[in-house]
Backbone as JSON, one array per atom type, in Angstrom:
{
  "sequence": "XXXXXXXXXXXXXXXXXXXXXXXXXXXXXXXXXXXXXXXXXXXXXXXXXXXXXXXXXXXXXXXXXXXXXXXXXXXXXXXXXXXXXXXXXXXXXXXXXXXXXXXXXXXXXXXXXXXXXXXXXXXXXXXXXXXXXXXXXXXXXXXXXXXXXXXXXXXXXXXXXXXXXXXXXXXXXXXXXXXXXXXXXXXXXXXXXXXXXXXXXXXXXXXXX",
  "N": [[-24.93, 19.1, 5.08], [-28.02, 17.64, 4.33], [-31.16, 15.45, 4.54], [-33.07, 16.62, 4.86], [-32.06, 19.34, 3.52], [-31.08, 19.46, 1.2], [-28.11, 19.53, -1.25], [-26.68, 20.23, -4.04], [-23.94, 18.58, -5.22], [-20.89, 17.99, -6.87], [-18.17, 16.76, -8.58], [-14.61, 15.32, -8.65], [-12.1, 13.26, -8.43], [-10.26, 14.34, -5.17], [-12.73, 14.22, -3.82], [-14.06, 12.59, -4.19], [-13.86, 10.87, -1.77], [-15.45, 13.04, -0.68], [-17.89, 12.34, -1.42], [-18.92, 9.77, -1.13], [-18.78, 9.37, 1.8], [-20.96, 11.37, 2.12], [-22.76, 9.99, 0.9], [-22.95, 7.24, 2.33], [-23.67, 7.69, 4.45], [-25.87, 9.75, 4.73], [-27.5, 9.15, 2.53], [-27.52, 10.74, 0.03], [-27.73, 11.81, -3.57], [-24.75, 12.23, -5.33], [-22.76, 14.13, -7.99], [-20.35, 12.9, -10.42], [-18.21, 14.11, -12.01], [-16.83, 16.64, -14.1], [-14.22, 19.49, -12.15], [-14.81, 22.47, -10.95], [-12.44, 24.32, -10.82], [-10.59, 22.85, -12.58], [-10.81, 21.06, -14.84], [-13.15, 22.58, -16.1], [-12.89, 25.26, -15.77], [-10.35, 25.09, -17.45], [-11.8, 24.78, -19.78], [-14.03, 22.89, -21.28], [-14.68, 19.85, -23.65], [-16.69, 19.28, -26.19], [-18.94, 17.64, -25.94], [-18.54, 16.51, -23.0], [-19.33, 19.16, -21.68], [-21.75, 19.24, -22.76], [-22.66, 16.96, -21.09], [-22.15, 17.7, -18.56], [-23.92, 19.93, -18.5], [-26.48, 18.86, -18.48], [-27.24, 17.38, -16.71], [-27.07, 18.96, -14.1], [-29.45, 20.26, -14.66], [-31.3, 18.94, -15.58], [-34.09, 16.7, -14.14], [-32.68, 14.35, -12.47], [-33.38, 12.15, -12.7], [-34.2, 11.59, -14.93], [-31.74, 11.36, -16.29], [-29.86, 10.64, -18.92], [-27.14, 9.03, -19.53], [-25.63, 7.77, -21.11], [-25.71, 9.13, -23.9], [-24.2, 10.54, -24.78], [-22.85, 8.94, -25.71], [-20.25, 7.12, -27.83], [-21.24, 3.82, -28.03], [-19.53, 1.93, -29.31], [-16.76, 3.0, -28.85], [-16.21, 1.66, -26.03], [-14.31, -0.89, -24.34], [-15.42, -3.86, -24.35], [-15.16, -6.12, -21.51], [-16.38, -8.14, -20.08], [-18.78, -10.63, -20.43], [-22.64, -9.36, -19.4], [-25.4, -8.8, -17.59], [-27.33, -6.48, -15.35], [-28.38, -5.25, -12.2], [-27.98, -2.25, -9.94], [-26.58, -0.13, -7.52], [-25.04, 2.68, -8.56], [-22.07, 3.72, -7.78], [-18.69, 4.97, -6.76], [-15.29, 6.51, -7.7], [-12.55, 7.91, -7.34], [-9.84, 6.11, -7.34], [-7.59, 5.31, -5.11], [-8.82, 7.47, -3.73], [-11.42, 5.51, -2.52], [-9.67, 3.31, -2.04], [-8.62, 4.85, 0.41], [-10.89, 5.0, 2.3], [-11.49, 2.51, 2.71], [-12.38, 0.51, 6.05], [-13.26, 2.53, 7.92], [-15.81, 4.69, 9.0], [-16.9, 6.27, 7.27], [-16.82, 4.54, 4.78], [-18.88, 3.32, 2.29], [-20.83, 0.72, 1.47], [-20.2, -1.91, -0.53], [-21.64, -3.94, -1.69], [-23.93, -4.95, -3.83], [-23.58, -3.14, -5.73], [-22.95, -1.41, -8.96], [-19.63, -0.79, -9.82], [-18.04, 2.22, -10.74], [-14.76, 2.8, -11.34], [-11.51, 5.43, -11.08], [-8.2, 6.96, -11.64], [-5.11, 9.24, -11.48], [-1.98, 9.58, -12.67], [-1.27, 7.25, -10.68], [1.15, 4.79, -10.72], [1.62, 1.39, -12.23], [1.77, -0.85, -10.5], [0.84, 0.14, -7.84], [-1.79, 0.57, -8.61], [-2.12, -2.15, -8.92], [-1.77, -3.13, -5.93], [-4.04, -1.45, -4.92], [-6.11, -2.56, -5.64], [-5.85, -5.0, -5.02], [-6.27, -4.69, -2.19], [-8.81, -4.33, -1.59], [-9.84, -6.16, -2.71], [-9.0, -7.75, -1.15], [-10.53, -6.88, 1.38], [-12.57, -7.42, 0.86], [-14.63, -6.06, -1.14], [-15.29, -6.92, -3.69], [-16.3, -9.08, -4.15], [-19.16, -8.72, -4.16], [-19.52, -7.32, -5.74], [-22.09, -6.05, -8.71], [-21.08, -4.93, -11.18], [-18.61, -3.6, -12.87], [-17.31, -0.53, -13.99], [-14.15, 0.42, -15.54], [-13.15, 3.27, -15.75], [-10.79, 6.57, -16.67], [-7.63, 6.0, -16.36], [-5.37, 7.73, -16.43], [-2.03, 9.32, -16.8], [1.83, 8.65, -16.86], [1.93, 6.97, -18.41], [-0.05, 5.76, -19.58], [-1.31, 3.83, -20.73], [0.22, 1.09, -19.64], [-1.03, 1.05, -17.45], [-3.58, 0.91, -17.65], [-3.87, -1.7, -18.34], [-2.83, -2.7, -16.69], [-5.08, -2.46, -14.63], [-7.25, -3.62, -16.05], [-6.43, -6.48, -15.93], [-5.88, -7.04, -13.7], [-8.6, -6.73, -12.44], [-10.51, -8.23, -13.88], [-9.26, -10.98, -13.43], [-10.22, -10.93, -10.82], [-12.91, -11.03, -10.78], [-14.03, -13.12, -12.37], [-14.89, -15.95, -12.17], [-17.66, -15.36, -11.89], [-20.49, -13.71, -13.22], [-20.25, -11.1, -13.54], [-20.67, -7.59, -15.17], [-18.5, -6.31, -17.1], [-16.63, -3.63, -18.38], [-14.39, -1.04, -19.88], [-12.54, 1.79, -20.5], [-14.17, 3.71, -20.54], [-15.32, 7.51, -20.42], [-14.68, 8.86, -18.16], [-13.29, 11.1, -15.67], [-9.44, 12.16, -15.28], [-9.27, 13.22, -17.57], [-9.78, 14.33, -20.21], [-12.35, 13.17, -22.95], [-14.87, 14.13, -20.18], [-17.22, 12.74, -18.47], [-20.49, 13.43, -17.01], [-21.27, 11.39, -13.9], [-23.91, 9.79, -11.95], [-23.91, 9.27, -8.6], [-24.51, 6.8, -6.78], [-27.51, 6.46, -7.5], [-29.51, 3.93, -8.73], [-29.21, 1.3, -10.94], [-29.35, 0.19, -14.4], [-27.26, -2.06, -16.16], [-25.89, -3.6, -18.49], [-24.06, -5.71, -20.71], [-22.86, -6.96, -23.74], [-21.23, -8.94, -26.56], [-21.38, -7.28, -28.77], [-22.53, -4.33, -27.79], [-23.73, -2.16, -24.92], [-25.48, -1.0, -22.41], [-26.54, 1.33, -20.6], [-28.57, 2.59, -17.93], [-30.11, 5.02, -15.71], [-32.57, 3.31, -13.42]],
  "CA": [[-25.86, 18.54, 4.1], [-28.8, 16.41, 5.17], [-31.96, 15.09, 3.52], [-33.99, 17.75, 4.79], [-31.44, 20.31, 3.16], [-29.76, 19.09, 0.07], [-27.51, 20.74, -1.73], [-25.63, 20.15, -5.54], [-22.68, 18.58, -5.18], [-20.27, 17.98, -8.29], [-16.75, 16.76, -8.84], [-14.33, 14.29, -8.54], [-10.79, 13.23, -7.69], [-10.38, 13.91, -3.68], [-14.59, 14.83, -3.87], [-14.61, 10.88, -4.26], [-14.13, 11.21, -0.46], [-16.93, 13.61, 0.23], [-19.28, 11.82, -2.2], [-19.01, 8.37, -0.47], [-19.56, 9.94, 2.53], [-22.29, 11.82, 2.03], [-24.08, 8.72, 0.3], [-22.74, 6.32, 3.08], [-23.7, 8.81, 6.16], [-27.32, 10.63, 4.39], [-28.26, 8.35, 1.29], [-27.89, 11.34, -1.21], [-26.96, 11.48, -4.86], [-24.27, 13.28, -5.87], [-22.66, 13.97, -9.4], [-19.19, 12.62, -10.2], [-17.65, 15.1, -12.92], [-15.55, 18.08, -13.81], [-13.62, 20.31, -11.05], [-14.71, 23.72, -11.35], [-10.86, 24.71, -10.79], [-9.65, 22.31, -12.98], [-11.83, 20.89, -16.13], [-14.09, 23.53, -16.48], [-12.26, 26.67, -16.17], [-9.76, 24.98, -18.57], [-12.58, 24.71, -20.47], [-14.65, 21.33, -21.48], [-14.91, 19.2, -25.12], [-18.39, 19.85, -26.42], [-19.58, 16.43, -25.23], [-18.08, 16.81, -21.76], [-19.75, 20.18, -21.35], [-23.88, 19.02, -22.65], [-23.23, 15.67, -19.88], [-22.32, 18.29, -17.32], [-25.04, 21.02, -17.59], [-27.49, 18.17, -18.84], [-27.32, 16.73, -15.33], [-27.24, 20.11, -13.5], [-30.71, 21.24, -15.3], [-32.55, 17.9, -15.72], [-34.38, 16.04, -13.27], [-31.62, 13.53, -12.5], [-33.81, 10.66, -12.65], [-34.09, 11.72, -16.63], [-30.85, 11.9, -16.71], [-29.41, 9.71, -19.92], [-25.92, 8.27, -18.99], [-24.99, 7.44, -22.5], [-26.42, 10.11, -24.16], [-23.63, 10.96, -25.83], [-20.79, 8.2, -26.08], [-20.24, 5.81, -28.71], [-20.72, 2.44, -27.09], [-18.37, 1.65, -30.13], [-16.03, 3.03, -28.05], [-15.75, 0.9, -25.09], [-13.82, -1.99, -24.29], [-15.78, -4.9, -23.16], [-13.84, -6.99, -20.94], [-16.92, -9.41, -19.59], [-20.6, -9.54, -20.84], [-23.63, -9.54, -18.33], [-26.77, -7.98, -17.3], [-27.74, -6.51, -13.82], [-28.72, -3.79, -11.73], [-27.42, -1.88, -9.05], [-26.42, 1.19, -7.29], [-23.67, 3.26, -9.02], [-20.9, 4.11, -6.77], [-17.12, 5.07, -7.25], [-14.37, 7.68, -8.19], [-11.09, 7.93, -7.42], [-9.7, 4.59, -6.66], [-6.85, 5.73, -4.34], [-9.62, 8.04, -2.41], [-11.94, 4.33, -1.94], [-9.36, 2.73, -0.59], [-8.34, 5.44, 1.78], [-11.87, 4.82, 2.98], [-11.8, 1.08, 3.38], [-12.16, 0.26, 7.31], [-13.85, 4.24, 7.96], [-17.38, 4.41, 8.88], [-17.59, 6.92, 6.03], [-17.04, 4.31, 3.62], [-20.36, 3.01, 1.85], [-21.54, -0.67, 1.67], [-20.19, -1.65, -2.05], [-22.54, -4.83, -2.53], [-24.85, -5.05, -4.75], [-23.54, -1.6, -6.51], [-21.97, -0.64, -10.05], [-18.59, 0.44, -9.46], [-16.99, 2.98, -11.23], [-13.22, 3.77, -11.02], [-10.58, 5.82, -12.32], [-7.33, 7.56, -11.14], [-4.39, 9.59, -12.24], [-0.76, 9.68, -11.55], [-0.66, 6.04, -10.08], [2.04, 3.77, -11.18], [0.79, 0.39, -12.04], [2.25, -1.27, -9.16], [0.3, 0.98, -6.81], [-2.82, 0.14, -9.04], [-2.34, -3.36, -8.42], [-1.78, -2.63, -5.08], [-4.91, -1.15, -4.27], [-7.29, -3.11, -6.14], [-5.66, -6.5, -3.89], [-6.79, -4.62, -0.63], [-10.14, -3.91, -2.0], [-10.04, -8.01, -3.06], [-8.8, -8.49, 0.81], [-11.51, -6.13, 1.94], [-13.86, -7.92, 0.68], [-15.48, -5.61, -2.2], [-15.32, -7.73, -5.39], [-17.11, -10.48, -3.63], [-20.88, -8.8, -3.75], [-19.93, -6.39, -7.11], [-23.52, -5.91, -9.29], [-20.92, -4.51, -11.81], [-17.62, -2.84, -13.0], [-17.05, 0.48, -14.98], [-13.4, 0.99, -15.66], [-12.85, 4.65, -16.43], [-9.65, 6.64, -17.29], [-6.19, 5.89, -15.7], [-4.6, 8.46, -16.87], [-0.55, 9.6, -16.2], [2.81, 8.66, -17.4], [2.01, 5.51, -19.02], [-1.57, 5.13, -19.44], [-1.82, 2.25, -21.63], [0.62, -0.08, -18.73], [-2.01, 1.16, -15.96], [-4.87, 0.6, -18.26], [-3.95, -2.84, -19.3], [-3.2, -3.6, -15.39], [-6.2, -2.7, -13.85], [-8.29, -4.64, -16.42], [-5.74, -7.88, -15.97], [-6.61, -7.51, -11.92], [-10.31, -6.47, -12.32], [-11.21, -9.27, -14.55], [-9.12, -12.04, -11.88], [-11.11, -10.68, -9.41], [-14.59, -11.61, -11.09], [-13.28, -14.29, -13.74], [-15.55, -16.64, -12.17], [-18.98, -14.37, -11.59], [-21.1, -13.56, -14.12], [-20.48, -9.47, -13.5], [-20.23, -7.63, -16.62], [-17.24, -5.77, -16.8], [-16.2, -2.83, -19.83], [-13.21, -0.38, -19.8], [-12.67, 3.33, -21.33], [-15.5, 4.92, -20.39], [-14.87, 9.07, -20.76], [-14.76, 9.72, -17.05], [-11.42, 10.89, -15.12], [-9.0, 13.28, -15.08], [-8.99, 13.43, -18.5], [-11.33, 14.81, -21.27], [-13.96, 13.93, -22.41], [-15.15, 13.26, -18.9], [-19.07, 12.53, -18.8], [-21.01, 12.96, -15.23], [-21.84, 9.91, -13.6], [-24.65, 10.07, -10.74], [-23.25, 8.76, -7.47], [-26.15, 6.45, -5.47], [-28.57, 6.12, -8.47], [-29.93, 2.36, -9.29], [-28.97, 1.86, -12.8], [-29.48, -1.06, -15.02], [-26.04, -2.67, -16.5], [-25.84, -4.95, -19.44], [-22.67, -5.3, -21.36], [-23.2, -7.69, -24.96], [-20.78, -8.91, -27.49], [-21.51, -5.9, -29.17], [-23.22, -3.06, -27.05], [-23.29, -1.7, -23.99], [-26.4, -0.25, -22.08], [-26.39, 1.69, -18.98], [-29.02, 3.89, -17.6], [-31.02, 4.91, -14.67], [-34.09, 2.89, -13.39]],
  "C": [[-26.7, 17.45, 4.76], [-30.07, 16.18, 4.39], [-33.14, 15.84, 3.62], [-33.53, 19.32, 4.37], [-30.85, 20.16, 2.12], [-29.06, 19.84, -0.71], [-26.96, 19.68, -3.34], [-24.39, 19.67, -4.89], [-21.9, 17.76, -5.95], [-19.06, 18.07, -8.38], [-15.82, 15.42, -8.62], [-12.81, 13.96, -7.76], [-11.0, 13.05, -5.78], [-12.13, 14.07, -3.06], [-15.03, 13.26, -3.5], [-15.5, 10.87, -2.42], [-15.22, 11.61, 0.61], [-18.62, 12.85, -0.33], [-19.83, 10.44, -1.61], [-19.28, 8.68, 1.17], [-20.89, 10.45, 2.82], [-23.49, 10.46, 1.47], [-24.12, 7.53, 1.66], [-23.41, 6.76, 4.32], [-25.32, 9.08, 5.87], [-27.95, 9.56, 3.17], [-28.26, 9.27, 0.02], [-27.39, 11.39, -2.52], [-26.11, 12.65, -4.88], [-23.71, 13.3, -6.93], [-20.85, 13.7, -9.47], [-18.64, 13.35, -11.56], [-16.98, 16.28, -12.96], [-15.54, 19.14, -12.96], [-13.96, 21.19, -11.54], [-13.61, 24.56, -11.94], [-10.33, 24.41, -11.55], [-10.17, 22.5, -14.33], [-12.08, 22.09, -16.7], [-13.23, 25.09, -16.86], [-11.06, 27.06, -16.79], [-10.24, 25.12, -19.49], [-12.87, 22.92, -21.39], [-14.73, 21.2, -23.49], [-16.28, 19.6, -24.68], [-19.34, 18.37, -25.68], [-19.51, 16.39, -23.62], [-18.82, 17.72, -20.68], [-21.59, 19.81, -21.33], [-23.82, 17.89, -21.38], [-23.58, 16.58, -18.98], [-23.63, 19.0, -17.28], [-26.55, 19.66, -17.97], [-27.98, 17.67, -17.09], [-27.39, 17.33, -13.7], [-28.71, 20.41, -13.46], [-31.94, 20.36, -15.34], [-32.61, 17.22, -14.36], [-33.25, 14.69, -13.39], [-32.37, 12.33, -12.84], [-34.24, 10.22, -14.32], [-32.96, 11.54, -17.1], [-30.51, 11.11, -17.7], [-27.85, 10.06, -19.91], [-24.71, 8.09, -20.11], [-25.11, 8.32, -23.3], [-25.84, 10.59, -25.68], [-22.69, 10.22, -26.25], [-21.39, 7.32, -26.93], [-20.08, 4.57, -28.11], [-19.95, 1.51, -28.01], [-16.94, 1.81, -29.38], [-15.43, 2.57, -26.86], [-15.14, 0.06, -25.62], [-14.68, -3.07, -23.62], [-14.92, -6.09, -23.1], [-14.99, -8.58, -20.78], [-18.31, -9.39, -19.72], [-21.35, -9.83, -19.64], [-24.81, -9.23, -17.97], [-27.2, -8.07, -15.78], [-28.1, -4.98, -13.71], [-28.21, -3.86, -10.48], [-27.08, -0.72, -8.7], [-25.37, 1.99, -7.73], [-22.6, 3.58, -7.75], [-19.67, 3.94, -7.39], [-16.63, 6.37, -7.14], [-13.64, 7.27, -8.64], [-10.58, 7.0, -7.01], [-8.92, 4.72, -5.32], [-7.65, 6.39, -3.21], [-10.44, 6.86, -1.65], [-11.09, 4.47, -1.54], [-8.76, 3.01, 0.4], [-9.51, 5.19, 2.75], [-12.28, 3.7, 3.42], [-12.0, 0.73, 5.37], [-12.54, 1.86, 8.18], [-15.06, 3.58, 7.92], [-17.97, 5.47, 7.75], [-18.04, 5.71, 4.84], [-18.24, 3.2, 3.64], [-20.11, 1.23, 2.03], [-21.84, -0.99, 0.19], [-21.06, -3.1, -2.24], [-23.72, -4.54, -2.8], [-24.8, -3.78, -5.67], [-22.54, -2.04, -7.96], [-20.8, 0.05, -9.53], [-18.06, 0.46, -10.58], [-15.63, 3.46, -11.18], [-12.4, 4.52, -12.08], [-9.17, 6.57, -11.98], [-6.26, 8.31, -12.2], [-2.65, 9.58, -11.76], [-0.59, 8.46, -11.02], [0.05, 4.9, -11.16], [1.16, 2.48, -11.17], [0.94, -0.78, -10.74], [1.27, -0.85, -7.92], [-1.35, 0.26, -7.34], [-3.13, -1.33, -8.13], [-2.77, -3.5, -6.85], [-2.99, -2.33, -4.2], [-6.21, -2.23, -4.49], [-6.98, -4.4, -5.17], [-6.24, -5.85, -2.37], [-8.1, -4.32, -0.53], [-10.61, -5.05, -2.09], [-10.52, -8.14, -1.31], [-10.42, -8.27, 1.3], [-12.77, -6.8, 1.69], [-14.9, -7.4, -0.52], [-15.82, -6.11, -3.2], [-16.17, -8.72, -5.07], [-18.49, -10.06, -4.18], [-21.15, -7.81, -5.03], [-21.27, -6.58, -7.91], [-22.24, -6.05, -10.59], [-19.94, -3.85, -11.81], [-17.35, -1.7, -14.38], [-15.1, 0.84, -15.01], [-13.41, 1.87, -16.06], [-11.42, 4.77, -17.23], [-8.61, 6.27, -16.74], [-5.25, 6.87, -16.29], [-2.95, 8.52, -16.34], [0.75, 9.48, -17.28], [2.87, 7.44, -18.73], [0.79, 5.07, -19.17], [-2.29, 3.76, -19.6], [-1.18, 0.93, -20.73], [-0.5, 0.35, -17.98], [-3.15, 0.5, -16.33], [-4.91, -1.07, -18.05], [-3.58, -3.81, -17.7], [-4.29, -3.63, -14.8], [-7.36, -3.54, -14.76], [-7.8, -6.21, -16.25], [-6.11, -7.85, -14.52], [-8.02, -8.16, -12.31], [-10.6, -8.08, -12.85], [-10.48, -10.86, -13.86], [-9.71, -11.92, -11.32], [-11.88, -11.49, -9.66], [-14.46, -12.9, -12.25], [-14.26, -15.34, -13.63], [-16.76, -16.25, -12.11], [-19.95, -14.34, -12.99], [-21.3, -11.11, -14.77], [-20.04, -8.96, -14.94], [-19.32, -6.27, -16.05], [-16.95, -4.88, -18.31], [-14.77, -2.0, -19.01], [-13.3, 0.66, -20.92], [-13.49, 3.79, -21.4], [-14.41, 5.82, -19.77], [-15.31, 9.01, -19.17], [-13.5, 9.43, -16.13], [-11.0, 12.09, -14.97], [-8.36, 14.13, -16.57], [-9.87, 13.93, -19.23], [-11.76, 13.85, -22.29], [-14.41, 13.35, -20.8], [-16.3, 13.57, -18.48], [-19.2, 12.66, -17.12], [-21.5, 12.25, -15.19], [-22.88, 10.53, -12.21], [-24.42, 9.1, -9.98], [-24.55, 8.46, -6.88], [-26.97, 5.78, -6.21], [-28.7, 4.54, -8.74], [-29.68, 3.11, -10.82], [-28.99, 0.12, -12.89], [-28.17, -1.06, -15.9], [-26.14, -3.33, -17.58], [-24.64, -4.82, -20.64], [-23.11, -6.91, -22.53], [-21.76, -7.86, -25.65], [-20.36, -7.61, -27.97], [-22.35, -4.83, -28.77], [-23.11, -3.3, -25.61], [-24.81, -0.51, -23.46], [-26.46, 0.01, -20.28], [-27.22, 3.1, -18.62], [-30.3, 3.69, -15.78], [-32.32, 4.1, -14.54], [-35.1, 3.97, -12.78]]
}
């Protein structure tokens, strides 16, 4: 893949990997949403299904982000307003990539995370070597996704008790439960894209510039 060849590329989990790559290595966007293998040919919620082909079919730079979620539905953790480059996945795939010349150059970006299967321990865990590493320092912005697994609601309720230490003093705006993961509904996010941020009291606005 190169910028005189581009190609579609769509998914998530160990994809995190190739997506941070490819953006870190070429500059290109790619889409962070349901596994062919997995999601899809389980078959998608009706919301799940218009993000995906919406973002397939439309000029990405149309794409509308929110489109379909209730920003009733979030959690906001920290209010704010900014802009920045989206970036994220799988949290576990980042910080396999920490100290790799694949991995991207997270200041001044929106990050997105979300994982499945990790104990909260492990959570913690990663998000402190991501601290170490230096990432939280130059954040634009934080999207908690899903955490899905055995225990959702302990994982959940750790990674927003890190996240929000991290930035406690900042001004970054910070939400939680946004539909994207290994769970359903799980909305496509565009990997790379500048996007404008602003998290309120009450609302929540997030879309491409």
């Amino acid at each position: 893949m190169s910028k005189h060849d581009p190609k579609i590329m769509i998914g998530m989990s160990d994809i995190t990997a190739l997506s941070m790559a490819v953006f870190s290595q070429v500059g290109l966007i790619t889409l962070a949403g349901p596994m062919l293998a997995g999601q899809v040919s389980s078959g998608l919620d009706k919301d799940s299904e218009t993000s995906l082909v919406e973002a397939l079919t439309h000029p990405i730079e149309r794409y509308q982000i929110m489109r379909k979620l209730e920003p009733s539905k979030l959690k906001i953790l920290q209010t704010g307003k900014t802009t920045g480059y989206l970036l994220g996945g799988c949290l576990s795939l980042i910080v396999s990539l920490i100290g790799v010349p694949y991995c991207p150059n997270f200041g001044d970006c929106v990050l997105f995370i979300e994982d499945v299967n990790e104990p909260a321990y492990k959570i913690d865990r990663m998000l402190t070597q991501m601290k170490l590493a230096g990432i939280f320092d130059h954040l634009r912005g934080i999207i908690i996704c899903q955490f899905s697994g055995d225990d959702p609601e302990v994982t959940m309720a750790t990674v927003e008790r890190v996240v929000l230490d991290y930035v406690k003093t900042s001004s970054v705006p910070v939400i939680s439960n946004y539909p994207h993961g290994h769970t359903l509904p799980n909305m496509t996010l565009p990997v790379g894209l500048p996007v404008k941020f602003e998290v309120s009291e009450s609302s929540v606005t997030l879309h491409i510039l």
